[in-house]
N, CA, C and O of each residue as an XYZ file, in Angstrom:
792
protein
N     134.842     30.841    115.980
C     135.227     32.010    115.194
C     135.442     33.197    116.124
O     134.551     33.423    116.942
N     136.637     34.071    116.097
C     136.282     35.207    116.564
C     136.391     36.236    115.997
O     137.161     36.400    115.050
N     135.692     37.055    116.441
C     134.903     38.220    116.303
C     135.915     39.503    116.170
O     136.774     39.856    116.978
N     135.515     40.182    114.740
C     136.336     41.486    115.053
C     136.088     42.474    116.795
O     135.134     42.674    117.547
N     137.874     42.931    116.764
C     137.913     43.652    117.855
C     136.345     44.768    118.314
O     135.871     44.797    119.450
N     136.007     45.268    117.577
C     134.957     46.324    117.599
C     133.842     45.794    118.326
O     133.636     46.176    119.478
N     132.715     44.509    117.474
C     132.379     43.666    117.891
C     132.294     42.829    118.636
O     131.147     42.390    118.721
N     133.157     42.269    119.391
C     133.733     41.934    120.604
C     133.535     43.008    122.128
O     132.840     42.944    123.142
N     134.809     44.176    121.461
C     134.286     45.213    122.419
C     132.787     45.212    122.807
O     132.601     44.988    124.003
N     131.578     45.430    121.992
C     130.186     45.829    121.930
C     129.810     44.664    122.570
O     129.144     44.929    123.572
N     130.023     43.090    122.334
C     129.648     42.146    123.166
C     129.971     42.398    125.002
O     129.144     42.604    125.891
N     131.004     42.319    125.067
C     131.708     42.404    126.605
C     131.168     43.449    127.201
O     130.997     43.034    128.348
N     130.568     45.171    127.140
C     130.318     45.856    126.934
C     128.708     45.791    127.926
O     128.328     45.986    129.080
N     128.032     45.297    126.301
C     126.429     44.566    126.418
C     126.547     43.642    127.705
O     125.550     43.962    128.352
N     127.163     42.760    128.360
C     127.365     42.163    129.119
C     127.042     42.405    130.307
O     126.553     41.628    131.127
N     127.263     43.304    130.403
C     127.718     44.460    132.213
C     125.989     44.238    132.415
O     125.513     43.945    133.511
N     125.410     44.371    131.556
C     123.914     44.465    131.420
C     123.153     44.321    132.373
O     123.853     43.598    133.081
N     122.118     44.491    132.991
C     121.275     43.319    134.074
C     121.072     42.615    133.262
O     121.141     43.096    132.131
N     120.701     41.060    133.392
C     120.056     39.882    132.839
C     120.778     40.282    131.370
O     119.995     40.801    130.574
N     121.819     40.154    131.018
C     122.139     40.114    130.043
C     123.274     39.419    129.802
O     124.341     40.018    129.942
N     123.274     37.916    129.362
C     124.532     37.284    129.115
C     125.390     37.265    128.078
O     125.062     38.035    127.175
N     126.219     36.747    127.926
C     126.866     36.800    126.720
C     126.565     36.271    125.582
O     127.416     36.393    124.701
N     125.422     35.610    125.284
C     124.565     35.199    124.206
C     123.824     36.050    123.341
O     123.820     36.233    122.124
N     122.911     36.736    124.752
C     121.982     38.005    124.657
C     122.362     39.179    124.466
O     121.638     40.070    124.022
N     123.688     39.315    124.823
C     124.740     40.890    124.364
C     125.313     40.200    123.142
O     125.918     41.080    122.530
N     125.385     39.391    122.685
C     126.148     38.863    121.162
C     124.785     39.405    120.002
O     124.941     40.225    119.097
N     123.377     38.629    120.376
C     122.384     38.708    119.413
C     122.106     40.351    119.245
O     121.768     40.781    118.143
N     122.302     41.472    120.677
C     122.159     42.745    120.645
C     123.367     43.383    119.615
O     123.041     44.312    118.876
N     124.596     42.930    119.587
C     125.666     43.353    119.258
C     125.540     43.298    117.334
O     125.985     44.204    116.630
N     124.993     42.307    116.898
C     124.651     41.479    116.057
C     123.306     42.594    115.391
O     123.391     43.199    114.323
N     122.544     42.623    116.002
C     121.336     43.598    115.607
C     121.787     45.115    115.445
O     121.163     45.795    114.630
N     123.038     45.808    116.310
C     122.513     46.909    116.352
C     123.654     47.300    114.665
O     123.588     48.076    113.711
N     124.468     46.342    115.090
C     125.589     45.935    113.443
C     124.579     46.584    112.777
O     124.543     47.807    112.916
N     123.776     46.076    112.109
C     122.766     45.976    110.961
C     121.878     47.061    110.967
O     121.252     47.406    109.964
N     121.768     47.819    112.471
C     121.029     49.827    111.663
C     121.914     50.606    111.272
O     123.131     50.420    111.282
N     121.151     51.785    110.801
C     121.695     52.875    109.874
C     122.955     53.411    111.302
O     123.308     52.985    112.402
N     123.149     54.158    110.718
C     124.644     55.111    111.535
C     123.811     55.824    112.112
O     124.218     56.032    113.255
N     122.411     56.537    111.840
C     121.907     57.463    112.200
C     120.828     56.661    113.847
O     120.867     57.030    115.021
N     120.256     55.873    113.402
C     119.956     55.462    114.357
C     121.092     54.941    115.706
O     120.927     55.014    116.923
N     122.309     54.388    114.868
C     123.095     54.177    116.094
C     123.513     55.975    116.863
O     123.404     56.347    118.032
N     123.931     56.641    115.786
C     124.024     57.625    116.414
C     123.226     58.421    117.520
O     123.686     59.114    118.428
N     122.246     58.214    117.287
C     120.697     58.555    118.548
C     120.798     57.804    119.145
O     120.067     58.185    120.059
N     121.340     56.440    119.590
C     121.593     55.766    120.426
C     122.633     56.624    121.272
O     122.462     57.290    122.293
N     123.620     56.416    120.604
C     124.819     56.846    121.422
C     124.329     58.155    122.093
O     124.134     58.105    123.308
N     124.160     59.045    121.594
C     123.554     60.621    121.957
C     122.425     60.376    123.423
O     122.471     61.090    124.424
N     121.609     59.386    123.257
C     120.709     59.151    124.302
C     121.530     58.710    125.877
O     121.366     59.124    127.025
N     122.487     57.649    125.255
C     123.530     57.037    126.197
C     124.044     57.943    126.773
O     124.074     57.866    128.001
N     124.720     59.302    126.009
C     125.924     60.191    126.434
C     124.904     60.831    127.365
O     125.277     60.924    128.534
N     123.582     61.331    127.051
C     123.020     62.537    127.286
C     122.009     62.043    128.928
O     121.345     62.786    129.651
N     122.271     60.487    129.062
C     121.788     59.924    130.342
C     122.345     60.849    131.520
O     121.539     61.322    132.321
N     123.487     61.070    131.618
C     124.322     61.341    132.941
C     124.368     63.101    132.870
O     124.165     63.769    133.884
N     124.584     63.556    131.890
C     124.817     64.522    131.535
C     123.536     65.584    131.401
O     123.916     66.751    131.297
N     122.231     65.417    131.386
C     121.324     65.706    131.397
C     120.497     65.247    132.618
O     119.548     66.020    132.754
N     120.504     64.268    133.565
C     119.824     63.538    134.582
C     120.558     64.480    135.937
O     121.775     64.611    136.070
N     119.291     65.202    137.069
C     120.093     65.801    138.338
C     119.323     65.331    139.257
O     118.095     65.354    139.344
N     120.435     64.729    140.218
C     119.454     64.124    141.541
C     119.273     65.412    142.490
O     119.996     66.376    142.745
N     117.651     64.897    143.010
C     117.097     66.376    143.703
C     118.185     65.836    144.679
O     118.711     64.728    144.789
N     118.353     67.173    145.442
C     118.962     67.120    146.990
C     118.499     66.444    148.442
O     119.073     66.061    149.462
N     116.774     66.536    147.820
C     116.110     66.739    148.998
C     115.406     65.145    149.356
O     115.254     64.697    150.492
N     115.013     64.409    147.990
C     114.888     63.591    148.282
C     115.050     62.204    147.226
O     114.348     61.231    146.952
N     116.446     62.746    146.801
C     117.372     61.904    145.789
C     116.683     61.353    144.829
O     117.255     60.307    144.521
N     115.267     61.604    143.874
C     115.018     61.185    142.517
C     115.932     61.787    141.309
O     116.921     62.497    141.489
N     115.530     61.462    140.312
C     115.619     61.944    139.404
C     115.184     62.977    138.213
O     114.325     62.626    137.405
N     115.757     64.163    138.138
C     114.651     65.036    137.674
C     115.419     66.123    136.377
O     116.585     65.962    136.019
N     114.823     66.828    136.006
C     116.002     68.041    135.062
C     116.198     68.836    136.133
O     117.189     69.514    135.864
N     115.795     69.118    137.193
C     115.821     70.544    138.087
C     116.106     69.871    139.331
O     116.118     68.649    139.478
N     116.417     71.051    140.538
C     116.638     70.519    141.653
C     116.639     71.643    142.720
O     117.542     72.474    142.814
N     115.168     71.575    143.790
C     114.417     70.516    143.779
C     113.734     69.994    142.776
O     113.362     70.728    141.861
N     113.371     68.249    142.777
C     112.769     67.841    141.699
C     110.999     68.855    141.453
O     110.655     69.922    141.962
N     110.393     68.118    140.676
C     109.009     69.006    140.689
C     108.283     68.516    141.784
O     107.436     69.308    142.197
N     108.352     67.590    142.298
C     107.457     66.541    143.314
C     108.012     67.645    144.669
O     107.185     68.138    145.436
N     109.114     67.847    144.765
C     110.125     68.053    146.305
C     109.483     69.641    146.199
O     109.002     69.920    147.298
N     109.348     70.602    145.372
C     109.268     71.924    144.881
C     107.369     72.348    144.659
O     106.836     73.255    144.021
N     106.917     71.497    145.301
C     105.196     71.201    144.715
C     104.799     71.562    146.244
O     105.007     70.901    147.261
N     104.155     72.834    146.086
C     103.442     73.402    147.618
C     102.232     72.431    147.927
O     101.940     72.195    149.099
N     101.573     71.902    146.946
C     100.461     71.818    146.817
C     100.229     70.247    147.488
O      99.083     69.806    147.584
N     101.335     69.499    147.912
C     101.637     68.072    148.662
C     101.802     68.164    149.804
O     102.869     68.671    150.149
N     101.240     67.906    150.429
C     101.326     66.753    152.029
C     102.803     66.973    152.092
O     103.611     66.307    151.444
N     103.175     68.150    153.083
C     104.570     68.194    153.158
C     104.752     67.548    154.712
O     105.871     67.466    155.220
N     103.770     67.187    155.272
C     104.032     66.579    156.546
C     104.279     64.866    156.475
O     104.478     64.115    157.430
N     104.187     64.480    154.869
C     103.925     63.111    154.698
C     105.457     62.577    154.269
O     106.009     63.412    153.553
N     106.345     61.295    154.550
C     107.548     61.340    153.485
C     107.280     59.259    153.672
O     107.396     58.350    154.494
N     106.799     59.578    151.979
C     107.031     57.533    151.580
C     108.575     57.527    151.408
O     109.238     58.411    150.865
N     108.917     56.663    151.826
C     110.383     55.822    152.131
C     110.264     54.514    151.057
O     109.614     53.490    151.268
N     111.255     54.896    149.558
C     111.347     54.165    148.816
C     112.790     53.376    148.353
O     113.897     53.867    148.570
N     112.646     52.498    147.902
C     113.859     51.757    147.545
C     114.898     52.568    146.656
O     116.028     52.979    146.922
N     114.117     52.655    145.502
C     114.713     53.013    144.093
C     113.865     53.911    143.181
O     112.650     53.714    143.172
N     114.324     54.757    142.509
C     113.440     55.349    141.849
C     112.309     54.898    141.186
O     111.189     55.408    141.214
N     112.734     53.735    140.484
C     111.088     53.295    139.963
C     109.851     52.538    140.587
O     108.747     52.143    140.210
N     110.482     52.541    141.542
C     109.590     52.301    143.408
C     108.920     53.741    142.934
O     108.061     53.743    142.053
N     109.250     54.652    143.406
C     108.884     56.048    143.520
C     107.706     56.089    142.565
O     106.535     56.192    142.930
N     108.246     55.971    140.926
C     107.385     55.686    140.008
C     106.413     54.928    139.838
O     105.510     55.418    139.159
N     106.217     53.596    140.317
C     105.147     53.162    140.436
C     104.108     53.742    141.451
O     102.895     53.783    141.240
N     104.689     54.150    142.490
C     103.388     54.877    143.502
C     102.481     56.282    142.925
O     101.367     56.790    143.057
N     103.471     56.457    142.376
C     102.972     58.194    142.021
C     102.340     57.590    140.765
O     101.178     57.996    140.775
N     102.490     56.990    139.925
C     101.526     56.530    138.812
C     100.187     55.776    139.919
O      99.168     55.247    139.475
N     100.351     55.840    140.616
C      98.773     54.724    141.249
C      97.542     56.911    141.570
O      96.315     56.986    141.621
N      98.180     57.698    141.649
C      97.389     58.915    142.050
C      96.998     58.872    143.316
O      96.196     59.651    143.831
N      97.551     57.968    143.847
C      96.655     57.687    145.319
C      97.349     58.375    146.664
O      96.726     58.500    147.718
N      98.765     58.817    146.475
C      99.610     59.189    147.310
C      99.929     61.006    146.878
O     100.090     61.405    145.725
N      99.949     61.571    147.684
C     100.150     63.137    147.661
C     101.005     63.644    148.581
O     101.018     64.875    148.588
N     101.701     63.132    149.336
C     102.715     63.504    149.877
C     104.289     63.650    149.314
O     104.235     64.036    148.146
N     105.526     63.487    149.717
C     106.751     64.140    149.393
C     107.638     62.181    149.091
O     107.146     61.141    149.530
N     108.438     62.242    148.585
C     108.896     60.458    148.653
C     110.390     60.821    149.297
O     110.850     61.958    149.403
N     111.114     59.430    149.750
C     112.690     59.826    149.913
C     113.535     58.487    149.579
O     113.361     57.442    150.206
N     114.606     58.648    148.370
C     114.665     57.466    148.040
C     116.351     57.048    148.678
O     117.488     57.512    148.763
N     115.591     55.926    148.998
C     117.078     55.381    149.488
C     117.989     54.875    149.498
O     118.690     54.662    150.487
N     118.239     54.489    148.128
C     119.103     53.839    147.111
C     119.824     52.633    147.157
O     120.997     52.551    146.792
N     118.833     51.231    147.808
C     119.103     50.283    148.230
C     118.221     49.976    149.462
O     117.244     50.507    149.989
N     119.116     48.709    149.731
C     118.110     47.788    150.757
C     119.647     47.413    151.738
O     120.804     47.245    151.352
N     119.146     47.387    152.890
C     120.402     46.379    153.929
C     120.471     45.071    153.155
O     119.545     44.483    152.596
N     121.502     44.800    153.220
C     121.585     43.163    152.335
C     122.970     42.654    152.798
O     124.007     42.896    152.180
N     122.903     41.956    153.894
C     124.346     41.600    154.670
C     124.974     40.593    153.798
O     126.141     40.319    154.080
N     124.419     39.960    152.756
C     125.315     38.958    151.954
C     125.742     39.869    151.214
O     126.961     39.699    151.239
N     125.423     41.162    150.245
C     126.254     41.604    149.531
C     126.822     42.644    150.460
O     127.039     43.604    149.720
N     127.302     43.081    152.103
C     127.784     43.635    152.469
C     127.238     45.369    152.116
O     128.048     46.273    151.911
N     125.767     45.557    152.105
C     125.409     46.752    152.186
C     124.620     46.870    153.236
O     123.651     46.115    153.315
N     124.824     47.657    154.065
C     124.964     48.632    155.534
C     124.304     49.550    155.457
O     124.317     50.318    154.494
N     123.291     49.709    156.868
C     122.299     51.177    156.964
C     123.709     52.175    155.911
O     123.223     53.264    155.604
N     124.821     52.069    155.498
C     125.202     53.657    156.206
C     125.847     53.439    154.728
O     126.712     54.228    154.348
N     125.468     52.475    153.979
C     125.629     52.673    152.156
C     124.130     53.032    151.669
O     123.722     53.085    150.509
N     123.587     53.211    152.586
C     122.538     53.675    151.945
C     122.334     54.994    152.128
O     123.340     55.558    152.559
N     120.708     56.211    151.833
C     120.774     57.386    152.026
C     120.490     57.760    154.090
O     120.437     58.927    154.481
N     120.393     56.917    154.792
C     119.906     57.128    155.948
C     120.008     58.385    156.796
O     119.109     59.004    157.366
N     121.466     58.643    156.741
C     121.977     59.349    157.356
C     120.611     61.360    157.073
O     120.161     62.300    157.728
N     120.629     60.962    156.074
C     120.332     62.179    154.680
C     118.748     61.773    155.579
O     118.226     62.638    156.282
N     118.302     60.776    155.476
C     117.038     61.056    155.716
C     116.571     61.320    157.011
O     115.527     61.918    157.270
N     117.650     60.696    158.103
C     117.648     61.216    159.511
C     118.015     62.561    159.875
O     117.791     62.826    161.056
N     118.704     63.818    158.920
C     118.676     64.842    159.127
C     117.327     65.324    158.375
O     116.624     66.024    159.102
N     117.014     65.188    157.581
C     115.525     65.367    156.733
C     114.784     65.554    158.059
O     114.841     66.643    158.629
N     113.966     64.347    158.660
C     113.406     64.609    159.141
C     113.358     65.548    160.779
O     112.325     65.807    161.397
N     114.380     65.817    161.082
C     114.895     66.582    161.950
C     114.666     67.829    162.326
O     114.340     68.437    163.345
N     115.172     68.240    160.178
C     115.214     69.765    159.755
C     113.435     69.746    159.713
O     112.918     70.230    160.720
N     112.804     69.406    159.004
C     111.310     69.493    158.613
C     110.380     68.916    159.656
O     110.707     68.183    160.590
N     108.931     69.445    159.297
C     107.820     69.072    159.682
C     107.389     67.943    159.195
O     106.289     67.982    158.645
N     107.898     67.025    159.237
C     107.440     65.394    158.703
C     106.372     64.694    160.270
O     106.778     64.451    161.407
N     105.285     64.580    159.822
C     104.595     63.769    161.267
C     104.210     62.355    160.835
O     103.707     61.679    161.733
N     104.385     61.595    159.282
C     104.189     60.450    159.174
C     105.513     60.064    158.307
O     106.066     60.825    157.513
N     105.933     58.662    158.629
C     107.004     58.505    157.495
C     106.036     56.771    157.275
O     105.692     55.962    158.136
N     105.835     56.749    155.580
C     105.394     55.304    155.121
C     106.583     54.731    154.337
O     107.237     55.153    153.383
N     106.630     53.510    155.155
C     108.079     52.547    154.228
C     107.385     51.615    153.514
O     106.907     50.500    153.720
N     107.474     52.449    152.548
C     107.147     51.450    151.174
C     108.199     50.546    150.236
O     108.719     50.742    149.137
N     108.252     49.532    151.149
C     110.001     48.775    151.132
C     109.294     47.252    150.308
O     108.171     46.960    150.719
N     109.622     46.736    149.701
C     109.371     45.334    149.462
C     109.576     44.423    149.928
O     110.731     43.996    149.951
N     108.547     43.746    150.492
C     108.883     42.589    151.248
C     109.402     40.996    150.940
O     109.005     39.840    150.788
N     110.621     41.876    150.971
C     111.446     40.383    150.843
C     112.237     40.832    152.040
O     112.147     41.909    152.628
N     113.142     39.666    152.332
C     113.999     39.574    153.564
C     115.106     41.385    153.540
O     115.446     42.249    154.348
N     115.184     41.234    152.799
C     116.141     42.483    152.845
C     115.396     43.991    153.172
O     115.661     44.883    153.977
N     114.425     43.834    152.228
C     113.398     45.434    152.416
C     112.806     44.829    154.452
O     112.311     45.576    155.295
N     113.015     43.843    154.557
C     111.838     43.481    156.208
C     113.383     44.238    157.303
O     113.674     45.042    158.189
N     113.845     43.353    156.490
C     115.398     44.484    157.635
C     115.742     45.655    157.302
O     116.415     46.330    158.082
N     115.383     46.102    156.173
C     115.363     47.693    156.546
C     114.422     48.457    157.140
O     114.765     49.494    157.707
N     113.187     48.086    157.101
C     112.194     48.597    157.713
C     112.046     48.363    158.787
O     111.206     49.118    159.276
N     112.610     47.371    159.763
C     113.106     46.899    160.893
C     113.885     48.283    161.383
O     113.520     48.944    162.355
N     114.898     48.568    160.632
C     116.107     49.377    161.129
C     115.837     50.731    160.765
O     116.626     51.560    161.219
N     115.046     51.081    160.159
C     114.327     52.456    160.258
C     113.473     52.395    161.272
O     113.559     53.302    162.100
N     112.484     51.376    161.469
C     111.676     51.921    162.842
C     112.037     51.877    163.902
O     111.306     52.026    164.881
N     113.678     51.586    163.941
C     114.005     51.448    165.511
C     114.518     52.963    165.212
O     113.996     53.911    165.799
N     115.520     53.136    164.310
C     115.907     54.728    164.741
C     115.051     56.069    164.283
O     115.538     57.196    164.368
N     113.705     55.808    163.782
C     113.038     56.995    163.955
C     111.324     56.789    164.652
O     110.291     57.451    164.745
N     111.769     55.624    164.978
C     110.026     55.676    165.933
C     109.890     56.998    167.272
O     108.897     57.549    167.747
N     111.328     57.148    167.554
C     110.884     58.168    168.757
C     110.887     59.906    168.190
O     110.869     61.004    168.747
N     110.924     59.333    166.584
C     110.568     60.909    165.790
C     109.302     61.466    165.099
O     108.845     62.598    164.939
N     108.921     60.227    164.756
C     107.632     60.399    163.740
C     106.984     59.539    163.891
O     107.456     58.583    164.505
N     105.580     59.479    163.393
C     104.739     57.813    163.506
C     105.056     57.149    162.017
O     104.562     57.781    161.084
N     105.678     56.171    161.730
C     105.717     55.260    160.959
C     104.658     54.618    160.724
O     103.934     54.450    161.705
N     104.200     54.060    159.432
C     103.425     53.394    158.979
C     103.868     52.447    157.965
O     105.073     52.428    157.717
N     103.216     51.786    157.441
C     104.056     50.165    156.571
C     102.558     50.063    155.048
O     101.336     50.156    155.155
N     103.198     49.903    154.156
C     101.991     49.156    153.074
C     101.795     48.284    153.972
O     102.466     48.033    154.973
N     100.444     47.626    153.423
C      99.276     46.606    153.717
C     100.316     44.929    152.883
O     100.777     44.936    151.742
N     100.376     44.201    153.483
C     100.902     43.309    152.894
C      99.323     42.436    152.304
O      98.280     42.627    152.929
N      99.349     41.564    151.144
C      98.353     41.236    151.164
C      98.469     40.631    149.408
O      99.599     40.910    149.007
N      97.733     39.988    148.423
C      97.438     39.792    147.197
C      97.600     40.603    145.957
O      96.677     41.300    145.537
N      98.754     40.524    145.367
C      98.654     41.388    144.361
C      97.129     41.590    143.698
O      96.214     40.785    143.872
N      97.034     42.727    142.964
C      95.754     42.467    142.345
C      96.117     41.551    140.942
O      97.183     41.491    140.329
N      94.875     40.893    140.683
C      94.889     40.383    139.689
C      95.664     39.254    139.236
O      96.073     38.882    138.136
N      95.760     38.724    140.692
C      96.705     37.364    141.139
C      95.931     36.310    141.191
O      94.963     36.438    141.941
N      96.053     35.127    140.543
C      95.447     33.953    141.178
C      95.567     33.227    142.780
O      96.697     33.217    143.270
N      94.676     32.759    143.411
C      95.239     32.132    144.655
C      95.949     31.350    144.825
O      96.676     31.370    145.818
N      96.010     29.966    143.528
C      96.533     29.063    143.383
C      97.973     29.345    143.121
O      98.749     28.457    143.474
N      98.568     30.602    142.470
C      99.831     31.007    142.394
C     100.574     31.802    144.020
O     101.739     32.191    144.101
N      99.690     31.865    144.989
C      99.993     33.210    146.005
C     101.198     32.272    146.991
O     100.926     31.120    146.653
N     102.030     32.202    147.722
C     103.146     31.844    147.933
C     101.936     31.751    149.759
O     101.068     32.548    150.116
N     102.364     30.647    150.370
C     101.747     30.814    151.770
C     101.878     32.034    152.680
O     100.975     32.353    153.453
N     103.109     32.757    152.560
C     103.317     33.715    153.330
C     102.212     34.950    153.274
O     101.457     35.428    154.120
N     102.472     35.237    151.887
C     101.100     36.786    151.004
C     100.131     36.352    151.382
O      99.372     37.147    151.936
N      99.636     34.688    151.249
C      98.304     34.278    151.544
C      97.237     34.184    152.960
O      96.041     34.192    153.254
N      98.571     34.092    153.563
C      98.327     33.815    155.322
C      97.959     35.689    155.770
O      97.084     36.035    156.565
N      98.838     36.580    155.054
C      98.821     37.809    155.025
C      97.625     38.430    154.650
O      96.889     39.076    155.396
N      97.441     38.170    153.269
C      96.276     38.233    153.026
C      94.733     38.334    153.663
O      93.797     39.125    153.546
N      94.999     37.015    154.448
C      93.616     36.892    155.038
C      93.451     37.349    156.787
O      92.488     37.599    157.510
N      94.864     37.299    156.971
C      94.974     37.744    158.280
C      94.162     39.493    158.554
O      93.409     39.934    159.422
N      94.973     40.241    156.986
C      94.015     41.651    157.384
C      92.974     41.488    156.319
O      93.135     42.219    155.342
N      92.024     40.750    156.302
C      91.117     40.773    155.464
C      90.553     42.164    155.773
O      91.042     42.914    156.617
N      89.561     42.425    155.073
C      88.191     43.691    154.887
C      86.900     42.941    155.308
O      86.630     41.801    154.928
N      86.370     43.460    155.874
C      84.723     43.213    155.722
C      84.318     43.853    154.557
O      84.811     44.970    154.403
N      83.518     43.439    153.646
C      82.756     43.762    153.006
C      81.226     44.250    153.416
O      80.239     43.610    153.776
N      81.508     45.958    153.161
C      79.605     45.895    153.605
C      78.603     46.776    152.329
O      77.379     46.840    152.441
């Protein structure tokens, strides 16, 4: 059977999605059919008002209403400190842990030579004048370790080790991980920097 034009449109659309196939944009397409106008309308309004309302700080490319963001504009942080993050909700998960008080800088990607992204599609350039202009004396790359985040953090510490002292997360066990699930690599990691317990 096919599908009125409208419907269709909204499938193909839904598609673009992450993890969203054309099954899963059909059953969405299918559901949103069936609310009021008013709720679709607050949809749409939320959609429009994404881009149009969202300003990336200057200083260290999140997302914020203002610019500098409140984090970049906050006297009261470790302005000598800058975590080196992937993506914004990298950013977000650290600053939800309370444990970090310094400034973040996000870098909007990872080196990834199969999809043809390059130190220089990313923010690098931006963050190699950053630290130049400012008093930065630690930079932490809080990169994920998979093959792609290990080569960027590779290629940041070659071009700013003779600027700042770099530091790396602790590789090691998620919390609240079983052992029997931990992949040999995390595990070998794991125990390699163990803790003493005293």
């Amino acid at each position: 059977m096919r599908y009125p034009q409208a419907i269709q449109n909204l499938i193909d659309k839904l598609s673009f999605l992450p993890s969203v196939g054309p099954k899963t944009a059909e059953r969405y397409a299918f559901y949103l059919l069936n609310q009021s106008e008013e709720r679709l309308e607050s949809l749409a309004q939320a959609i429009t008002e994404l881009k149009q309302k969202t300003i990336i700080c200057k200083k260290c490319f999140s997302i914020s209403n203002s610019n500098p963001c409140p984090i970049c504009s906050d006297e009261a942080r470790n302005l000598e400190s800058l975590c080196i993050v992937e993506n914004i909700q990298d950013l977000a998960a650290i600053e939800s842990t309370k444990q970090y008080n310094g400034r973040y800088f996000v870098l909007g990607g990872l080196v990834n030579t199969i999809n043809d992204i390059g130190p220089e599609d990313l923010n690098t350039d931006k963050l190699v004048n950053l630290i130049k202009t400012e008093n930065i004396k630690e930079i932490i790359l809080a990169l994920n370790f998979t093959l792609e985040g290990e080569t960027t953090s590779l290629y940041l510490s070659k071009i700013l080790k003779n600027h700042v002292k770099i530091t790396r997360l602790a590789k090691g066990l998620p919390a609240g991980s079983d052992l029997e699930y931990a992949d040999e690599t995390t595990l070998a990691s794991a125990l390699k920097y163990r803790n003493e317990i005293k």
